[in-house]
Backbone as ProteinMPNN parsed JSONL, in Angstrom:
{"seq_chain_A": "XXXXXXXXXXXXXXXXXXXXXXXXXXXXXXXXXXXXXXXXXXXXXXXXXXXXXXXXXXXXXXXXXXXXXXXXXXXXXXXXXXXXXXXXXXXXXXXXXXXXXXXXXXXXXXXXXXXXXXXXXXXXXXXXXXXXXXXXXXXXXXXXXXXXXXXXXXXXXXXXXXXXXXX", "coords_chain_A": {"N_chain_A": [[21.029, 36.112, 10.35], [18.211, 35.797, 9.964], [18.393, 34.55, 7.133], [19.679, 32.106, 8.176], [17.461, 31.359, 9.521], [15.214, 30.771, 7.923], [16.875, 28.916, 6.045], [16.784, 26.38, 7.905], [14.257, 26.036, 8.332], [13.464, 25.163, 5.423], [14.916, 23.218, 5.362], [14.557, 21.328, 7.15], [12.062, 21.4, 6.351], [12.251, 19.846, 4.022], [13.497, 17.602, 5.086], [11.895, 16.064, 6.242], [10.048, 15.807, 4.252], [11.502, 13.61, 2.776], [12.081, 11.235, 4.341], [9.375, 10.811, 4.543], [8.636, 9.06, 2.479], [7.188, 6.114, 0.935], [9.434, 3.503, -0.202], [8.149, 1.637, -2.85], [7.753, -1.376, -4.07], [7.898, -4.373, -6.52], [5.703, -6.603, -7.107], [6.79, -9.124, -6.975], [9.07, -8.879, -6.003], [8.195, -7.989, -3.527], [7.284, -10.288, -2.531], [9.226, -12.433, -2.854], [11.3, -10.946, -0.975], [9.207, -11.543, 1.509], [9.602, -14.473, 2.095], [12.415, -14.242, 3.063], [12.479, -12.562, 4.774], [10.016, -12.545, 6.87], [6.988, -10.751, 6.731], [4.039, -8.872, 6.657], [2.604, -7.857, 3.612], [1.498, -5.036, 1.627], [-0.521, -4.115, -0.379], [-1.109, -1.828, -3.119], [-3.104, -1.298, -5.044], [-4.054, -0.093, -8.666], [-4.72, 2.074, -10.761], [-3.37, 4.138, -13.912], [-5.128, 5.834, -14.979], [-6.964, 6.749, -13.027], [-8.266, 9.146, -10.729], [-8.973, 9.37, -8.086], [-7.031, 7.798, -6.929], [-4.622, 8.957, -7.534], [-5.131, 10.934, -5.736], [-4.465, 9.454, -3.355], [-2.105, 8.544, -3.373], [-0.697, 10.857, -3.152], [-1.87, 12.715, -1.066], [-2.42, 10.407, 1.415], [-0.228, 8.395, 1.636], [2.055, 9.464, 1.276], [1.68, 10.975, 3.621], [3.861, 11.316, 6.545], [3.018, 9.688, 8.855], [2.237, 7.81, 8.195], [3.522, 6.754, 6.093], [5.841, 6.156, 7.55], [4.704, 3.424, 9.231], [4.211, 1.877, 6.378], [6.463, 1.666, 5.314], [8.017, 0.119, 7.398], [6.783, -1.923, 8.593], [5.593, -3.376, 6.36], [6.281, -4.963, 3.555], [6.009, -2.671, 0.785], [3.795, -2.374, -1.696], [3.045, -1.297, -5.051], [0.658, -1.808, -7.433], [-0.355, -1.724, -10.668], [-3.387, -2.275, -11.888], [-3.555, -2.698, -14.536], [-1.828, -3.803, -15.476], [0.407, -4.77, -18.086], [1.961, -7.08, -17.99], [2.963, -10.448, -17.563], [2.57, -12.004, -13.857], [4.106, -14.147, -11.605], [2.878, -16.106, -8.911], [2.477, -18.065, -6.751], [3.062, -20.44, -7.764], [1.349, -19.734, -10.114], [1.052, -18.032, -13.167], [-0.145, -15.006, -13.585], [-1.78, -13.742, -16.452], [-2.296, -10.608, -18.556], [-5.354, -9.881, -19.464], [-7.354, -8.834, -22.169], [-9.627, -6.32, -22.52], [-11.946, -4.434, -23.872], [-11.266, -1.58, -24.237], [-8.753, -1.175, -22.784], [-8.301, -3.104, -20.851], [-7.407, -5.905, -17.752], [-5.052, -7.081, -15.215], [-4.906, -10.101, -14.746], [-4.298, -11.1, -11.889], [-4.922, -8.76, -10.377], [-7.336, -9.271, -10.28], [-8.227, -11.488, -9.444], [-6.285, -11.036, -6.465], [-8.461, -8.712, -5.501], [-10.806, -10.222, -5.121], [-12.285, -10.342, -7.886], [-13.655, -7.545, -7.466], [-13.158, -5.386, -9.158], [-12.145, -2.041, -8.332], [-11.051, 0.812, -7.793], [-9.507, 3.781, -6.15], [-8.01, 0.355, -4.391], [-6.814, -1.383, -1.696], [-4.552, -4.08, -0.226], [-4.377, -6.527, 2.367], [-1.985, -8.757, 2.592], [-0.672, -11.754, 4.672], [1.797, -12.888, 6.403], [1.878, -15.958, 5.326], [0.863, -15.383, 2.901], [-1.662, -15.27, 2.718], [-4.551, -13.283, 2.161], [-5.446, -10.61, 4.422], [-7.479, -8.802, 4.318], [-9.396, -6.325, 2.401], [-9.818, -3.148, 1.438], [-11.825, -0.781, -0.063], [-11.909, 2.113, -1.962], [-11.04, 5.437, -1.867], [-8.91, 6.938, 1.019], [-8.303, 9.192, 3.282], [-5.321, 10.462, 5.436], [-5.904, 10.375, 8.126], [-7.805, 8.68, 8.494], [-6.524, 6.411, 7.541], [-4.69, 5.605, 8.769], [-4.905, 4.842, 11.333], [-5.831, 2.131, 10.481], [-3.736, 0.645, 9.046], [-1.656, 0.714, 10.827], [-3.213, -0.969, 12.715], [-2.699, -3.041, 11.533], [-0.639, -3.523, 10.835], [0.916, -3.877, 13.211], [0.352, -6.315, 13.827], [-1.896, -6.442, 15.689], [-4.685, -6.81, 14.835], [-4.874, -9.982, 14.885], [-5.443, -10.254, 17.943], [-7.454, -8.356, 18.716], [-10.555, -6.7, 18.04], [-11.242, -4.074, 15.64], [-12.556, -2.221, 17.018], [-11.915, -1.959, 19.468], [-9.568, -2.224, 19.581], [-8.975, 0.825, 18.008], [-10.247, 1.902, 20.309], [-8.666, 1.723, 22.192], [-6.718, 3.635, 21.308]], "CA_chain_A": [[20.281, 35.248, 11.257], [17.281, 35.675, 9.302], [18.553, 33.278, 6.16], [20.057, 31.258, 8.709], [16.296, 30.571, 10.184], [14.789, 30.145, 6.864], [17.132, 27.574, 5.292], [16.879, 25.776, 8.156], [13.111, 25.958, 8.084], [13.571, 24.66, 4.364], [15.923, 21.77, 5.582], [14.017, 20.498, 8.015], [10.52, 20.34, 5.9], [12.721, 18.706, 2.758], [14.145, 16.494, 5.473], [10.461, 15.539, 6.466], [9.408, 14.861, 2.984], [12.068, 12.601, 2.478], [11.711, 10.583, 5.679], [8.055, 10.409, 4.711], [8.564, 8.503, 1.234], [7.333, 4.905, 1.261], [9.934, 3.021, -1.296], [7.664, 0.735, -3.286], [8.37, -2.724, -4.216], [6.626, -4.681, -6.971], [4.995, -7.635, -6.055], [7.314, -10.435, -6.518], [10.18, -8.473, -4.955], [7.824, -7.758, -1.866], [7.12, -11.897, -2.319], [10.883, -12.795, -2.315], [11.427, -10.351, 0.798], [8.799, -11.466, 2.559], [10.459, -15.251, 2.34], [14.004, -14.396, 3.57], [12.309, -12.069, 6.714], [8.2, -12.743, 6.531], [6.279, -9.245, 6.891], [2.924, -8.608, 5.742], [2.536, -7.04, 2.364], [0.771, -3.993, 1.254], [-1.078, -3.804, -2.283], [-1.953, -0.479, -3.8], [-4.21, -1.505, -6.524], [-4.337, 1.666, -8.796], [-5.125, 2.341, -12.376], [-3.145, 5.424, -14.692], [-6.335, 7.211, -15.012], [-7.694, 6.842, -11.852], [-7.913, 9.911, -10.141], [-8.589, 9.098, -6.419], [-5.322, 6.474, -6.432], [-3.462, 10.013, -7.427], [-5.31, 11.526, -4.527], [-4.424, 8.806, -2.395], [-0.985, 8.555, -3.041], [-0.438, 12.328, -2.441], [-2.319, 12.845, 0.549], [-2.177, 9.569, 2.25], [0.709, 7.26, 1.366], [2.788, 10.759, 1.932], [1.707, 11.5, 4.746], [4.635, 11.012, 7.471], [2.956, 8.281, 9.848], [0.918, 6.675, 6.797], [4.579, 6.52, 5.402], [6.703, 5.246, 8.272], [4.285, 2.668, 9.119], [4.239, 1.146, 5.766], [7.593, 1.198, 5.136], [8.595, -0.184, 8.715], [5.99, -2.921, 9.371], [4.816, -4.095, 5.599], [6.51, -4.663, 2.443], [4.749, -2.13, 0.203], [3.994, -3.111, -3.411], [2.462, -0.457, -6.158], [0.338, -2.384, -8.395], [-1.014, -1.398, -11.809], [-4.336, -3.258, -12.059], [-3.67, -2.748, -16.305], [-0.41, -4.0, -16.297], [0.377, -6.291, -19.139], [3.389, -8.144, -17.459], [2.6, -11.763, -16.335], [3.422, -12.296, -12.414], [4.23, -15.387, -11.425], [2.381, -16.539, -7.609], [2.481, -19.444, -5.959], [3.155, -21.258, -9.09], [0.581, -19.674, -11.27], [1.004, -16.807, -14.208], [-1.613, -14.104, -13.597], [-1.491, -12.905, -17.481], [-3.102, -9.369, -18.992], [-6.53, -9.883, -20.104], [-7.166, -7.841, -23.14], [-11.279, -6.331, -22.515], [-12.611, -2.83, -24.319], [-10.002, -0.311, -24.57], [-7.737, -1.527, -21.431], [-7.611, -4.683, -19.84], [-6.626, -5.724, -16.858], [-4.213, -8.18, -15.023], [-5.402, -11.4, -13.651], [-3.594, -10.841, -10.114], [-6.009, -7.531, -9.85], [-8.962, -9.936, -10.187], [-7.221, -12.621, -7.795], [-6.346, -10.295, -5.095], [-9.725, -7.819, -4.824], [-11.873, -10.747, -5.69], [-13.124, -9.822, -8.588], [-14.309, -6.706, -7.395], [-12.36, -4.037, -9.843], [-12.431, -0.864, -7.873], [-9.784, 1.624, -7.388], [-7.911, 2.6, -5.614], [-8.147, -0.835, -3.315], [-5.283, -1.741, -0.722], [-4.909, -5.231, 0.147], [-3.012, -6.771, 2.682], [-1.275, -10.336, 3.008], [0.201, -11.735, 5.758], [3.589, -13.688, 6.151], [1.726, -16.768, 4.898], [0.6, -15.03, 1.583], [-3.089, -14.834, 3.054], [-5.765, -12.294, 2.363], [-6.212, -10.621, 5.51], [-8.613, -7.892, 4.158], [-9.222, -5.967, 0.826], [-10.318, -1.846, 1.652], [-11.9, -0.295, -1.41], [-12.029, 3.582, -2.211], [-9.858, 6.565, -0.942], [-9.314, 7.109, 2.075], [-7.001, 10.28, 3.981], [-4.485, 9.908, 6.026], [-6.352, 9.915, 9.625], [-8.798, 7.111, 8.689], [-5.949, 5.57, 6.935], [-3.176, 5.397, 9.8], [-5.438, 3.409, 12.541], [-6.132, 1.014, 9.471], [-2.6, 0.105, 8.732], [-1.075, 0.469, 12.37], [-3.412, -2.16, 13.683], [-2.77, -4.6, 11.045], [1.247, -3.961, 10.557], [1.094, -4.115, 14.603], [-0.239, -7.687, 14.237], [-2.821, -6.615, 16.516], [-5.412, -7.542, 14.371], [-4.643, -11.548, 15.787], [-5.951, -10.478, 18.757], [-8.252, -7.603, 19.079], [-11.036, -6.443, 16.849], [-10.615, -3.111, 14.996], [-13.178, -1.282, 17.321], [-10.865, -2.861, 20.755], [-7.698, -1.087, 18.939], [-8.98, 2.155, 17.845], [-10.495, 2.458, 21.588], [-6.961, 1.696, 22.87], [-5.579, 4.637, 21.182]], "C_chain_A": [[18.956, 34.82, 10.63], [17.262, 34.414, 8.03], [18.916, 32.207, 7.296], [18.242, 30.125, 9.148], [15.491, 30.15, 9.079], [15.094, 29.084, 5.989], [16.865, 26.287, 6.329], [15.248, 25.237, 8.259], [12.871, 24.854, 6.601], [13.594, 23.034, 4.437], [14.977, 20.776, 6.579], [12.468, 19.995, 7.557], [10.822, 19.821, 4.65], [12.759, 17.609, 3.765], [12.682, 15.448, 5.73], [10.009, 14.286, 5.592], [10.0, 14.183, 2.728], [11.847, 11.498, 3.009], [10.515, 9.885, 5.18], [7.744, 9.533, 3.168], [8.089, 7.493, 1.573], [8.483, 4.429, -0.517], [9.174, 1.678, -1.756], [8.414, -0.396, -3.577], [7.516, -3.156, -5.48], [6.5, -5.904, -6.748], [5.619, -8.531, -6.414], [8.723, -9.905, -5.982], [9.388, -8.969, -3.572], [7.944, -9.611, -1.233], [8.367, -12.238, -1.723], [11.26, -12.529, -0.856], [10.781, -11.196, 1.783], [9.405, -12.989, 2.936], [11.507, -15.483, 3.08], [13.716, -13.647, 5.019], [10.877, -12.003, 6.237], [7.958, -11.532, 7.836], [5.094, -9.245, 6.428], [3.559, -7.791, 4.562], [1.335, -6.21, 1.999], [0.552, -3.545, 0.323], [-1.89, -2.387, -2.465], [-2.44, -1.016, -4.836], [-4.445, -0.642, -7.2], [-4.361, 1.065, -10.819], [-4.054, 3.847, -12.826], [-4.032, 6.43, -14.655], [-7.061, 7.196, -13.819], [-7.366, 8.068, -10.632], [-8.063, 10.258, -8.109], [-7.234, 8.52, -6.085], [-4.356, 7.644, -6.644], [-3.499, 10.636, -6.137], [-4.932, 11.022, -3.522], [-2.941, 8.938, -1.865], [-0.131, 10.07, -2.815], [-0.496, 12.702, -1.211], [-1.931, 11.527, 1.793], [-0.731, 9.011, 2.456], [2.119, 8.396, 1.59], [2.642, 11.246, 3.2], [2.738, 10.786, 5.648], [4.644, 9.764, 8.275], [2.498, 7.403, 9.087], [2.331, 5.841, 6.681], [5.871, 5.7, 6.008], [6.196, 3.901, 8.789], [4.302, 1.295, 8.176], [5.481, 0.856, 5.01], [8.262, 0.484, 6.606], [7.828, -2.026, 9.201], [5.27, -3.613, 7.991], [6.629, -3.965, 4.409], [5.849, -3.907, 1.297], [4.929, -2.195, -1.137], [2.97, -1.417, -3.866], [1.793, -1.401, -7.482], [-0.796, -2.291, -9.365], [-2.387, -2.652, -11.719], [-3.852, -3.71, -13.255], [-2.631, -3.298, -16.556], [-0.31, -4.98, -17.019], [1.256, -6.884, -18.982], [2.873, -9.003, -16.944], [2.995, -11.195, -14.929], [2.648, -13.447, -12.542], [3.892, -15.424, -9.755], [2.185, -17.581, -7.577], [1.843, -20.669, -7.082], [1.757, -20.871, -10.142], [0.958, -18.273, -11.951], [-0.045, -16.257, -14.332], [-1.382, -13.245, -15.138], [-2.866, -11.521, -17.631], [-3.931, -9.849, -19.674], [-7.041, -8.321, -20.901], [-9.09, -7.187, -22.875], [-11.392, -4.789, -22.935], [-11.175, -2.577, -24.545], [-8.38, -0.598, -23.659], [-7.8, -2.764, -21.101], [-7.523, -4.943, -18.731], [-5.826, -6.736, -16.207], [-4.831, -9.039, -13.893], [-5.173, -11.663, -12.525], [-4.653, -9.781, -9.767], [-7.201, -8.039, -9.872], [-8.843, -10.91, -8.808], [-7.293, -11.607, -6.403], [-7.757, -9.048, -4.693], [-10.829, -8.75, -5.014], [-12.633, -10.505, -6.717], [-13.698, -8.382, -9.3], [-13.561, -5.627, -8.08], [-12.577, -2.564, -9.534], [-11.32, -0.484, -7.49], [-10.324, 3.0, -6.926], [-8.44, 1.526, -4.542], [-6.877, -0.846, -2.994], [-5.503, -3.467, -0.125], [-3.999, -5.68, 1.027], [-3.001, -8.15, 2.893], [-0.632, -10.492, 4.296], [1.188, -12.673, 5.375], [3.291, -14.946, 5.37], [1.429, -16.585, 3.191], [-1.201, -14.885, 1.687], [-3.48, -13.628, 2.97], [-5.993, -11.925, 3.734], [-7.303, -9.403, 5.489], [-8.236, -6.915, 2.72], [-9.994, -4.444, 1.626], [-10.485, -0.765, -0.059], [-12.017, 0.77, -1.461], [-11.05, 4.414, -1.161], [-10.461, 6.709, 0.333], [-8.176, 8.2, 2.632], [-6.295, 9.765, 4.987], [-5.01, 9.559, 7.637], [-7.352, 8.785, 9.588], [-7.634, 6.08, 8.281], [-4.987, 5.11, 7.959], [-3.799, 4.658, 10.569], [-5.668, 2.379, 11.762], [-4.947, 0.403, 9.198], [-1.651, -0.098, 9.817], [-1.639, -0.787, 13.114], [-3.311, -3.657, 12.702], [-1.19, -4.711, 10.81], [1.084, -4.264, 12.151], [0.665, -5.547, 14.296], [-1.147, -7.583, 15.208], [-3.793, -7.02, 15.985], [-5.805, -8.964, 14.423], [-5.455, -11.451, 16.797], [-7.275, -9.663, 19.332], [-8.954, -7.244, 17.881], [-10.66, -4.561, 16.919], [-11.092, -2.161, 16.044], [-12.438, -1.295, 18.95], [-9.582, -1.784, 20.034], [-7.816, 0.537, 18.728], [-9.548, 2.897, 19.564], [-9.383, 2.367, 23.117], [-6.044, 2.84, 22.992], [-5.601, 6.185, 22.344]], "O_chain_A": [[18.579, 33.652, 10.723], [16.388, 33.551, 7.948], [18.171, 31.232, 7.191], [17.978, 28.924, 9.101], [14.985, 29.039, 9.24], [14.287, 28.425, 5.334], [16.723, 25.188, 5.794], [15.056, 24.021, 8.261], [12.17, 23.849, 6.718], [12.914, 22.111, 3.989], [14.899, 19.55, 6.514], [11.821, 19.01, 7.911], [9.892, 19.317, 4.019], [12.109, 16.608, 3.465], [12.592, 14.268, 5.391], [9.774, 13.081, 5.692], [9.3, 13.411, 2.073], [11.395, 10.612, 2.284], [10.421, 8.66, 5.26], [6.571, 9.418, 2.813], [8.302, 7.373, 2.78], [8.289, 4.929, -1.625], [9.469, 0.641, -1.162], [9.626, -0.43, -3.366], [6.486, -2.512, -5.677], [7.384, -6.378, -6.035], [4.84, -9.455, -6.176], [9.465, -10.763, -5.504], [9.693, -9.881, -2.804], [8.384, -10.078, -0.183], [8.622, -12.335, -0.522], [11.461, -13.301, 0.081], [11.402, -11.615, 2.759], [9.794, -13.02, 4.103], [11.715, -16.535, 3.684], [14.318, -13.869, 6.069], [10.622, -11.39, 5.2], [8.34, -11.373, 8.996], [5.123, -9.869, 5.367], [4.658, -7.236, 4.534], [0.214, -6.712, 2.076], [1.207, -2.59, -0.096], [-2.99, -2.044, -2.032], [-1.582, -1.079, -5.717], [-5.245, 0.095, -6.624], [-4.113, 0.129, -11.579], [-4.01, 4.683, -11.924], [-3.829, 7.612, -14.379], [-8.03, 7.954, -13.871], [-6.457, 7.972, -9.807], [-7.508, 11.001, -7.3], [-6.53, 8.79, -5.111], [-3.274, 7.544, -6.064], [-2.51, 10.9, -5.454], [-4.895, 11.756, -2.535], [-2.521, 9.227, -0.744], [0.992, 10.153, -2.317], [0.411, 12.963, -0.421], [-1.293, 11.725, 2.827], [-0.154, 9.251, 3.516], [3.148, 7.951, 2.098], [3.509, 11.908, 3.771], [2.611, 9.562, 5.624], [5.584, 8.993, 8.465], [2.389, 6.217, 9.398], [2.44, 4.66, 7.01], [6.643, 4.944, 5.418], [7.084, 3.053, 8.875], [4.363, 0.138, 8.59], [5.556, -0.057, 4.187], [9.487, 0.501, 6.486], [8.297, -2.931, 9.891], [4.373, -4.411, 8.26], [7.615, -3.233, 4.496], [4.992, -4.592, 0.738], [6.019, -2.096, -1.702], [2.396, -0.679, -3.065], [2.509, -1.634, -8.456], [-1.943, -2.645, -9.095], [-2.145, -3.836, -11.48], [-3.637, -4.918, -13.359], [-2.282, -3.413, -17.731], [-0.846, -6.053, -16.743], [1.609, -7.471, -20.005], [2.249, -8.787, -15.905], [3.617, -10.141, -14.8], [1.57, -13.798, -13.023], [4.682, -14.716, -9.13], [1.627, -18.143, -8.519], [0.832, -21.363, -7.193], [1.253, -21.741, -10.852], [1.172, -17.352, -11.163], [-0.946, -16.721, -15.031], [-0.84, -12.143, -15.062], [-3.953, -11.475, -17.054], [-3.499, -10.387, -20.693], [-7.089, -7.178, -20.445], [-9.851, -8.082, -23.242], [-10.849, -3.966, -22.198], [-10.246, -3.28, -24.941], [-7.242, -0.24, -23.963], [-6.751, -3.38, -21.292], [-7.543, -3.84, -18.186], [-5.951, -7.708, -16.952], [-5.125, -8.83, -12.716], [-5.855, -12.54, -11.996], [-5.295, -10.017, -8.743], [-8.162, -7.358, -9.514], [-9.269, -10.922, -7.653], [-8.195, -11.525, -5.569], [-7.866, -8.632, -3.54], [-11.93, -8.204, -5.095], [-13.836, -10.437, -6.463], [-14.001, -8.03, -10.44], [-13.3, -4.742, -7.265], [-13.141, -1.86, -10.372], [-10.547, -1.23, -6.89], [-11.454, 3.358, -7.259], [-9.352, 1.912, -3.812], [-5.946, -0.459, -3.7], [-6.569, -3.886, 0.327], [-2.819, -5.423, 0.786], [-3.99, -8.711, 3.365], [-0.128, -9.564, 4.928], [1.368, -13.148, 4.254], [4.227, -15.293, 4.648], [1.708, -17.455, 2.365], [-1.87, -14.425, 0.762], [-2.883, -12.774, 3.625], [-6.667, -12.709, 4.402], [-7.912, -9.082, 6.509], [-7.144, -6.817, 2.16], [-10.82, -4.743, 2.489], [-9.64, -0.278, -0.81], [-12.649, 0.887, -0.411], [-10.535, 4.11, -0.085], [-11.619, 6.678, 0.751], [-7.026, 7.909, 2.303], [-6.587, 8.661, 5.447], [-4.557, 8.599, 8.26], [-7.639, 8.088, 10.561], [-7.771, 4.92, 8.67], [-4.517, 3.988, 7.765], [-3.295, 3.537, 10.637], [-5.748, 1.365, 12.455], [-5.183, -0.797, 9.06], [-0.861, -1.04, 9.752], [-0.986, -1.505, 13.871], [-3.653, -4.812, 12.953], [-0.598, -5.776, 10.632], [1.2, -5.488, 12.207], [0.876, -5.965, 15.434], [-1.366, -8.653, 15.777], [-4.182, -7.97, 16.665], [-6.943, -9.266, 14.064], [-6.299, -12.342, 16.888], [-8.016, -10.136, 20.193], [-8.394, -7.336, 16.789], [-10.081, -3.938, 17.808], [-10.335, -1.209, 16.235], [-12.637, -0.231, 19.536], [-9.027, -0.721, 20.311], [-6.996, 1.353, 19.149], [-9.323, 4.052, 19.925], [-9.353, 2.715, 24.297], [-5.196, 3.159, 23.825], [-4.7, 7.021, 22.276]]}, "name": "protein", "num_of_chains": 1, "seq": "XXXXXXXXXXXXXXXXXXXXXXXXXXXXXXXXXXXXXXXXXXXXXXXXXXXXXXXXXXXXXXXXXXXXXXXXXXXXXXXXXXXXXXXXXXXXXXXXXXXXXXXXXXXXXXXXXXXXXXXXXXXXXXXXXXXXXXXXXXXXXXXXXXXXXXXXXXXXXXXXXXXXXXX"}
């Protein structure tokens, strides 16, 4: 009875962590998708060496409601600032700019404005609009009213401080 209560203990917090995956996309999949059924989209902006964007995606982007959220209500992209692969957007080629030791990709200047800080999250809406850029880590309880009221589309109608006093 005893193994019996422990595997199932096991089974049920693997089954969790599975559940709680988000399956990334990279950003002209999420594009395509969002075309054939229009969703917002959800940019991780992250660097290799950047050790908050590890922290982030551990703690936060794992976490259970972080995780069903942004797989349920966004398309969610993973995107290397450094990456040296063109992408192609709304007819333009964001290529890898070569600067010091690293580089980084002309879409990671495009979408944070400029502002090169990681980790950043950005999100689009169905039109391909900017509807806000959030810079530095953040855990999963500041992070879940932040992504619930903008996959909810409530953000259209109520401001952020109207939504979180809803909950």
């Amino acid at each position: 009875m005893k193994r019996l209560y422990i595997f199932l203990v096991v089974l049920l917090g693997y089954s969790t962590s599975v559940l709680a995956q988000v399956q990334w996309l990279t950003f002209e999949d999420a594009v395509a998708k969002s075309k054939t059924t229009p969703k917002p989209i959800f940019i991780d902006v992250y660097t290799d060496w950047c050790g908050w964007c590890k922290k982030m995606d551990a703690a936060t982007f794992n976490d259970p409601k972080v995780a069903e959220v942004l797989q349920n209500e966004f398309y969610p992209v993973k995107f290397n600032a450094e990456q040296q692969e063109s992408v192609l957007f709304n007819n333009y080629t964001f290529k890898f700019i070569e600067n010091g030791r690293r580089g980084y990709n002309e879409l990671a200047v495009a979408l944070l404005d400029g502002k090169l800080s990681y980790p950043s999250v950005v999100f689009l809406n169905e039109k391909m609009e900017r509807i806000t850029i959030l810079a530095g880590y953040r855990g999963p309880s500041d992070f879940y009213p932040i992504v619930k009221f903008i996959g909810s589309g409530t953000y259209k109608t109520q401001t952020f401080e109207e939504f979180i006093s809803s909950l």
